[in-house]
C-alpha positions as CSV (number, residue, x, y, z in Angstrom):
1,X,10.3,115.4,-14.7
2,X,8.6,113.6,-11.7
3,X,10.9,113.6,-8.8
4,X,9.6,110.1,-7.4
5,X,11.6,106.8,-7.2
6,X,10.8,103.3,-6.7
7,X,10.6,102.1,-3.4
8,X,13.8,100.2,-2.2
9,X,12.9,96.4,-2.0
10,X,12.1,95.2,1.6
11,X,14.3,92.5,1.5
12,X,17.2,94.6,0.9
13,X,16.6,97.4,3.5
14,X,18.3,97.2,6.7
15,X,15.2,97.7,8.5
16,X,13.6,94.3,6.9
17,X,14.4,92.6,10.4
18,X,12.1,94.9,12.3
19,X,9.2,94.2,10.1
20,X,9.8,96.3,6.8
21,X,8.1,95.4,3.8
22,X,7.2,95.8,0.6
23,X,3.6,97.3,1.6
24,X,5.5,99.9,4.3
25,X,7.6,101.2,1.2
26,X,4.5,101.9,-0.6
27,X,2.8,103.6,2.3
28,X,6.2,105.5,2.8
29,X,6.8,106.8,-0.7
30,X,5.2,110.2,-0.1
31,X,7.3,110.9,2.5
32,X,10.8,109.8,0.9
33,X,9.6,112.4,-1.7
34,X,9.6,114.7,0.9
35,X,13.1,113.8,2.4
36,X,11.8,112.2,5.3
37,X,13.3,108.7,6.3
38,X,11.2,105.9,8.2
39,X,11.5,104.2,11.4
40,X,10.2,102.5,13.9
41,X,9.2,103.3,17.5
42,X,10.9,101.0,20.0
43,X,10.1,102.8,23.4
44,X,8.1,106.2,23.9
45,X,8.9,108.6,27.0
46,X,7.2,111.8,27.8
47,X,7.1,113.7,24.6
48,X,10.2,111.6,23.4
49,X,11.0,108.4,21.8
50,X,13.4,106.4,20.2
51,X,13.4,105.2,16.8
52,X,15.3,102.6,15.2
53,X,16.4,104.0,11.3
54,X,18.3,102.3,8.8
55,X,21.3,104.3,9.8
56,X,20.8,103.4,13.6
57,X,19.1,104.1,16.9
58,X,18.2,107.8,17.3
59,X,16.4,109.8,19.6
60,X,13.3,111.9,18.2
61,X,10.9,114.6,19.2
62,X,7.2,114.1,19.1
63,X,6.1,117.3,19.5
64,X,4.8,117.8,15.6
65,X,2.2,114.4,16.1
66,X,0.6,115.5,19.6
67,X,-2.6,114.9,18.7
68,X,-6.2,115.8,20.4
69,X,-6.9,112.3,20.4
70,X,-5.4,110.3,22.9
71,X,-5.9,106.9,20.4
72,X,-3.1,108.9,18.0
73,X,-0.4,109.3,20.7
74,X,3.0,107.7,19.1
75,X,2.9,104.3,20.6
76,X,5.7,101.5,20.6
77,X,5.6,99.5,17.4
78,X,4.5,102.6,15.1
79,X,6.5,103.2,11.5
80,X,7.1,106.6,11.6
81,X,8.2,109.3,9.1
82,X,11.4,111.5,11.1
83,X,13.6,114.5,9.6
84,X,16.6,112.8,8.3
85,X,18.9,114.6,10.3
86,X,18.7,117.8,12.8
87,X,19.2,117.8,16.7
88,X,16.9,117.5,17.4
89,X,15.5,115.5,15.0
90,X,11.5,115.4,14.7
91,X,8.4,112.7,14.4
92,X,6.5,114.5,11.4
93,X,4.2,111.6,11.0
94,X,3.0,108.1,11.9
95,X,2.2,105.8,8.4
96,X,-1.5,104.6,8.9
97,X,-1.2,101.2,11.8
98,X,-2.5,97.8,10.6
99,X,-3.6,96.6,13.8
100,X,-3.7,98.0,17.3
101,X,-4.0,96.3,20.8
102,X,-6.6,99.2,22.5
103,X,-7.7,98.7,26.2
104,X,-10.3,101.1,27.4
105,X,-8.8,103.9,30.4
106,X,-10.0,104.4,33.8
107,X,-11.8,107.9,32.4
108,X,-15.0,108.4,32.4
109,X,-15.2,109.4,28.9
110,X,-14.8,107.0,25.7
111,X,-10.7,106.7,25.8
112,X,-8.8,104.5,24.7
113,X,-5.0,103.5,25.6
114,X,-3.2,102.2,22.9
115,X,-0.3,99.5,24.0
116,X,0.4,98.6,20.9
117,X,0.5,98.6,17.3
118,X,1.2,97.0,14.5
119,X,1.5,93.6,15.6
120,X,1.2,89.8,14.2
121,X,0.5,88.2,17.3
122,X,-0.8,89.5,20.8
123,X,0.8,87.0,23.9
124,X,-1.5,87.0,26.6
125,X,0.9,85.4,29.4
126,X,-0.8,83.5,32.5
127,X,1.1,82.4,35.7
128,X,0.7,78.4,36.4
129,X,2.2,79.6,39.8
130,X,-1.8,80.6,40.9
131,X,-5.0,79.4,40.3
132,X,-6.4,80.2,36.9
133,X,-8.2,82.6,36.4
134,X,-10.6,82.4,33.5
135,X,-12.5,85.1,34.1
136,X,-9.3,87.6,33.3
137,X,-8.0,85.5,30.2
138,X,-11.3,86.0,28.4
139,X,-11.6,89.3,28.8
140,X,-7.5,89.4,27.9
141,X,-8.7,87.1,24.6
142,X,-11.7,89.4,23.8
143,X,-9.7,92.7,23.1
144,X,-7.0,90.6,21.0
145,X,-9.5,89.2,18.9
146,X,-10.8,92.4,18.2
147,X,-7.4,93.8,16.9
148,X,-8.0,93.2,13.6
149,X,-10.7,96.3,13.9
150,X,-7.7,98.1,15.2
151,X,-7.0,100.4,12.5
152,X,-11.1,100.8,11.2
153,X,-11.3,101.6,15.2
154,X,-8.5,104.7,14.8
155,X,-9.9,106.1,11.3
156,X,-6.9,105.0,9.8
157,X,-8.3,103.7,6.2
158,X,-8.2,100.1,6.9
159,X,-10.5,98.0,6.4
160,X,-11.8,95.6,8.9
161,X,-9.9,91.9,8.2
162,X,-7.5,93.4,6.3
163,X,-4.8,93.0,8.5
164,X,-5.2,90.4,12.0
165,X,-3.4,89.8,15.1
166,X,-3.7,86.5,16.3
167,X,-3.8,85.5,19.8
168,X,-1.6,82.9,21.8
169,X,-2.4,82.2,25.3
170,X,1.3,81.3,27.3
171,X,1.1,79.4,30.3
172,X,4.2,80.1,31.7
173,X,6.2,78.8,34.9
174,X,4.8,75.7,33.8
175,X,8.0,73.6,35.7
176,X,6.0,74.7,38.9
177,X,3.2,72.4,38.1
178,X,3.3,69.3,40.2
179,X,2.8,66.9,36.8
180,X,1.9,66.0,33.3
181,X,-1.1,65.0,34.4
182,X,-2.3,68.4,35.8
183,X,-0.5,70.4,33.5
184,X,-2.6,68.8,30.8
185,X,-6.1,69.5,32.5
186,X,-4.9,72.9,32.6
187,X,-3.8,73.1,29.1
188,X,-7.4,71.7,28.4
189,X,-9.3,74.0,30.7
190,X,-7.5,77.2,29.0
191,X,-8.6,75.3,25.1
192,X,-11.8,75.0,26.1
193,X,-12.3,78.6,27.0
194,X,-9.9,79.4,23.7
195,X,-11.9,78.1,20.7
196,X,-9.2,77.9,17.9
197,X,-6.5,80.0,20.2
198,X,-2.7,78.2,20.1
199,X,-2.2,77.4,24.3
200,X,1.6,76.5,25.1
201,X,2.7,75.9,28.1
202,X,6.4,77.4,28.6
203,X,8.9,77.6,31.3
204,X,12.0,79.9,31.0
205,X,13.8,77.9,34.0
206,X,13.4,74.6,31.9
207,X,13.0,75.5,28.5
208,X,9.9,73.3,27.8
209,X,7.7,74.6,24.9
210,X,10.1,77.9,24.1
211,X,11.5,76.1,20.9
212,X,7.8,76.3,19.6
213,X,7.0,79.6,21.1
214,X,10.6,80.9,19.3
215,X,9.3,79.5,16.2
216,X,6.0,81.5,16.4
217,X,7.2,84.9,17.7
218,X,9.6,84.6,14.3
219,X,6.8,85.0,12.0
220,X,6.4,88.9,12.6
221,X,5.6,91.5,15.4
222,X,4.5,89.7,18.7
223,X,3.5,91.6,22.3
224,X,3.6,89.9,25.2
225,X,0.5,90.9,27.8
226,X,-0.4,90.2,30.9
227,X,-0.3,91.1,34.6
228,X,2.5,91.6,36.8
229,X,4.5,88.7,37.9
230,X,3.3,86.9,34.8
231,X,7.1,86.2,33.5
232,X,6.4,88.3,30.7
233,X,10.3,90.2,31.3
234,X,12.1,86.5,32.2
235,X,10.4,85.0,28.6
236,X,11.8,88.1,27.0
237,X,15.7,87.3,28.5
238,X,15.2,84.3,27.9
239,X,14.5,84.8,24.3
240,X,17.0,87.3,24.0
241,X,19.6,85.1,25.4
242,X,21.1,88.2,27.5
243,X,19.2,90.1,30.5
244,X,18.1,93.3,28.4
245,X,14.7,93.0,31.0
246,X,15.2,93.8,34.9
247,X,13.2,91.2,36.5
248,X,12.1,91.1,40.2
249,X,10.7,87.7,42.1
250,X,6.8,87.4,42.4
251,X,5.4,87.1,45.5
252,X,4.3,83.2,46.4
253,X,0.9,84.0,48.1
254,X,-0.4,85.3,45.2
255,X,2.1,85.3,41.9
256,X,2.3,88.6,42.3
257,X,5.3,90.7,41.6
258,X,6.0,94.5,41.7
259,X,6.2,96.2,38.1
260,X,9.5,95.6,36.8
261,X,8.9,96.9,33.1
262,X,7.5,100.0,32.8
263,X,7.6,101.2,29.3
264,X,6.6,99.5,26.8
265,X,10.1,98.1,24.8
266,X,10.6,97.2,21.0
267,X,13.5,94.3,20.8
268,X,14.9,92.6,18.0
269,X,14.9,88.6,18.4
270,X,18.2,87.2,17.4
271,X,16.6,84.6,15.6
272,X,13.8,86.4,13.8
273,X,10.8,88.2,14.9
274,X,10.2,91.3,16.9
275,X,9.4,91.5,20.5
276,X,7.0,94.3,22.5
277,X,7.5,93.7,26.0
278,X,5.3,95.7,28.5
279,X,4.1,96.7,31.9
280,X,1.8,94.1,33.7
281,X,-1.6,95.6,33.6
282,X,-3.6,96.0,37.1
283,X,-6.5,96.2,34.6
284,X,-8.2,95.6,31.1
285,X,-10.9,97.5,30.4
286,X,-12.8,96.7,27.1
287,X,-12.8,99.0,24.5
288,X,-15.2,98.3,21.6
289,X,-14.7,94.6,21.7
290,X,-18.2,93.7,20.3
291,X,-16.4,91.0,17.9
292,X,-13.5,89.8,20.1
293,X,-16.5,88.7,22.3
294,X,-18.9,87.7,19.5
295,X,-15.6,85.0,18.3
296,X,-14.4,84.6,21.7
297,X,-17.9,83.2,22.9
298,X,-18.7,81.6,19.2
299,X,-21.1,78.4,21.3
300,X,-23.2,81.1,22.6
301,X,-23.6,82.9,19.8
302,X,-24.1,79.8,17.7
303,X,-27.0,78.9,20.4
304,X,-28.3,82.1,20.5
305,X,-28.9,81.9,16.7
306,X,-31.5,79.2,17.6
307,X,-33.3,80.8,19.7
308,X,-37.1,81.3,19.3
309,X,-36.8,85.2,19.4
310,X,-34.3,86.7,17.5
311,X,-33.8,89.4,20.2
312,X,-34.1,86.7,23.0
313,X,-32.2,87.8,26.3
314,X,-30.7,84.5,27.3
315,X,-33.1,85.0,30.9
316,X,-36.3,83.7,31.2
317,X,-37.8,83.8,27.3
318,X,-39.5,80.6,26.0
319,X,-37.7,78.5,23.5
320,X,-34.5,80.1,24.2
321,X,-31.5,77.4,22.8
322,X,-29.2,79.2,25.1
323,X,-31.0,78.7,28.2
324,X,-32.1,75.0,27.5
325,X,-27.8,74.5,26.8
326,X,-27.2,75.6,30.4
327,X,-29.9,73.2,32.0
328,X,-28.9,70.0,30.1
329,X,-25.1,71.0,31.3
330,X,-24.0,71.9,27.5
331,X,-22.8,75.2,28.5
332,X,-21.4,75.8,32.0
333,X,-23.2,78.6,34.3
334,X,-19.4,80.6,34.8
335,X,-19.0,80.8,31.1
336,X,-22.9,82.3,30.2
337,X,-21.8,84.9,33.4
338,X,-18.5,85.9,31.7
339,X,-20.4,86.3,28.2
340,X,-22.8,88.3,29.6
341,X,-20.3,90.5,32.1
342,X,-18.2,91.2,28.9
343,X,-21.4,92.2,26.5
344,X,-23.1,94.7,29.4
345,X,-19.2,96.5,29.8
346,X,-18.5,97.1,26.0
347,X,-22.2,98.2,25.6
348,X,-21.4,100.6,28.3
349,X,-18.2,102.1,27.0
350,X,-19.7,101.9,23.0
351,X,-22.9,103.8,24.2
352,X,-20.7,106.2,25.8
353,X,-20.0,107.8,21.9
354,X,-23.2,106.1,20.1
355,X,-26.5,107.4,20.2
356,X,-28.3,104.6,19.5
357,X,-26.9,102.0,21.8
358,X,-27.5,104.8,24.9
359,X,-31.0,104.7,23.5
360,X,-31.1,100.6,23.1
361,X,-29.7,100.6,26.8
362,X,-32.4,102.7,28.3
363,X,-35.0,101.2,26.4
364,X,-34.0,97.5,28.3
365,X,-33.8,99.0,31.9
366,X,-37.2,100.3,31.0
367,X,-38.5,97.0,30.2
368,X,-36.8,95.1,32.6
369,X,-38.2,97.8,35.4
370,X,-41.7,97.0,34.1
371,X,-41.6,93.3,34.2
372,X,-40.1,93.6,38.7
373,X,-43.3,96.1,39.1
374,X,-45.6,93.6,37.2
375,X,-43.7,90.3,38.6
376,X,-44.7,92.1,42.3
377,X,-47.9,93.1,41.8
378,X,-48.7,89.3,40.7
379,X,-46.7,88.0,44.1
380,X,-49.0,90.5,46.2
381,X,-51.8,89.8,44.4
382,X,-51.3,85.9,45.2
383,X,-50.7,87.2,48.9
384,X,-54.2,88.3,49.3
């Protein structure tokens, strides 16, 4: 007699309001069999974490899932498979991640930090108490667009697009700007940059734009990104509605503020959804965010499509759409730079592991090599 049961229904298991559901019971099944019970990581701490179970909060062990890949360290936001009792009790698996939020580490090999997994939506959170910088958010929006490659990216099964984290760009401190007026360039600026991203400007201090942003971050798993100082730990109080965050003052010269978070922490909304709140990040490196910039920058690639030569290099070919875009003022200068800044460092880090892009790489500083020698023997030649 087969000693399998049913998986219990997600809408009556008590861990439904962390994100449970009927698909996670299926993925889990093996491991009830095996008398494991699931969970899910709310904070991680050297070779530790804690796990909320349907029986409570309990502290596990992660020594049995230490893996040789860096990209399958237990991360904050993972459903795991835990001994159902013991002390101490043990991680003896992670269930397979929908999506994953990956930033690229300052090694010089191919790693990859995960921040996050699992999630529905990725918040990328920008100060309105600086200047905007655009520069950052797009690089910010490129790696959450490619989240959705998350799990293909780990070898987890998944199939690209089966599972998607969508972006929302917060402006917060927005009851610093001086008026509507401005507020709404700004709004604009950050759309146009943003094509089919949701921008809301927020403001814990007032309240404007956090009944919409409550009504999003209800719909699932959301993780709130950005630098330090960005108000990422005062939007999570103030969702809370208690102080669970410690939260420092930024500094007024530049927004900046000293890391107050730093772990990354699982908490459950008391009006639906999940929040990941997490360190502000001195940098974002991409990792393998060939389609986050593809979507990101859709105009140029739409251009590009037009182009004369289907391997045209946006720089000096003949009948090149993109090029002819810039000089009738279609497409501004910054935002061809940023495309092209973005494409040069995710070619870097994917040649770092593929063959064929080292070799595609090489192959273009060759020929851009020979076209300075010739381009100076022509101005020498025109000097004699």
């Amino acid at each position: 007699m087969s000693s399998s049961f049913p998986p219990v229904p997600s809408s009556s298991h008590p861990l439904t309001p962390y994100g449970w559901d009927d698909d996670w019971a299926v993925a889990f099944s093996p491991y009830a069999e095996q008398g494991l019970v699931p969970g899910r990581v709310v904070r991680v701490d050297r070779g530790q974490c804690d796990v909320i179970t349907a029986d409570g909060p309990v502290r596990a062990d992660t020594a049995f899932v230490v893996p040789r890949d860096p990209m399958r360290i237990v991360c904050t936001g993972d459903w795991a498979a835990l001994d159902a009792d013991g002390d101490p009790r043990f991680v003896r698996t992670l269930l397979p991640r929908r999506t994953a939020f990956v930033r690229s580490t300052s090694s010089k090999r191919s790693d990859g930090q995960v921040l996050a997994t699992n999630i529905d939506h990725i918040v990328v959170c920008v100060s309105l108490a600086v200047e905007l910088d655009l520069g950052r958010l797009e690089r910010f929006l490129a790696l959450a667009l490619s989240s959705a490659d998350g799990a293909a990216l780990l070898g987890e099964g998944q199939s690209p697009g089966a599972h998607r984290s969508e972006p929302v760009v917060l402006l917060t401190k927005a009851d610093l700007v001086p008026d509507a007026v401005t507020l709404s360039h700004l709004v604009r600026d950050v759309e146009a940059i943003a094509p089919g991203v949701q921008v809301l400007p927020v403001s814990s201090t007032t309240g404007e734009g956090l009944d919409v942003f409550g009504a999003v971050v209800r719909g699932g798993t959301s993780v709130l990104l950005g630098i330090s100082g960005a108000g990422k730990s005062t939007l999570a109080n103030t969702l809370l509605g208690r102080d669970a965050m410690e939260v420092r003052a930024a500094r007024d010269v530049d927004g900046k503020g000293r890391h107050t978070t730093t772990t990354r922490n699982l908490l459950l909304l008391p009006h639906g959804g999940v929040l990941i709140d997490t360190p502000g990040l001195r940098g974002v490196g991409l990792f393998d965010a060939g389609t986050g910039v593809e979507e990101l920058f859709s105009e140029i690639e739409e251009l590009a499509a037009r182009c004369r030569f289907h391997d045209c290099a946006h720089e000096r070919e003949p009948g090149c759409a993109v090029l002819a875009a810039l000089a009738d003022g279609d497409l501004p200068d910054r935002r061809l730079e940023s495309y092209r800044k973005l494409l040069r460092e995710n070619q870097r880090i994917v040649a770092k592991t593929d063959a064929r892009v080292r070799s595609e790489i090489l192959r273009d500083f060759k020929r851009k090599g020979a076209e300075g020698r010739a381009a100076m023997q022509a101005k020498r030649g025109r000097a004699r």
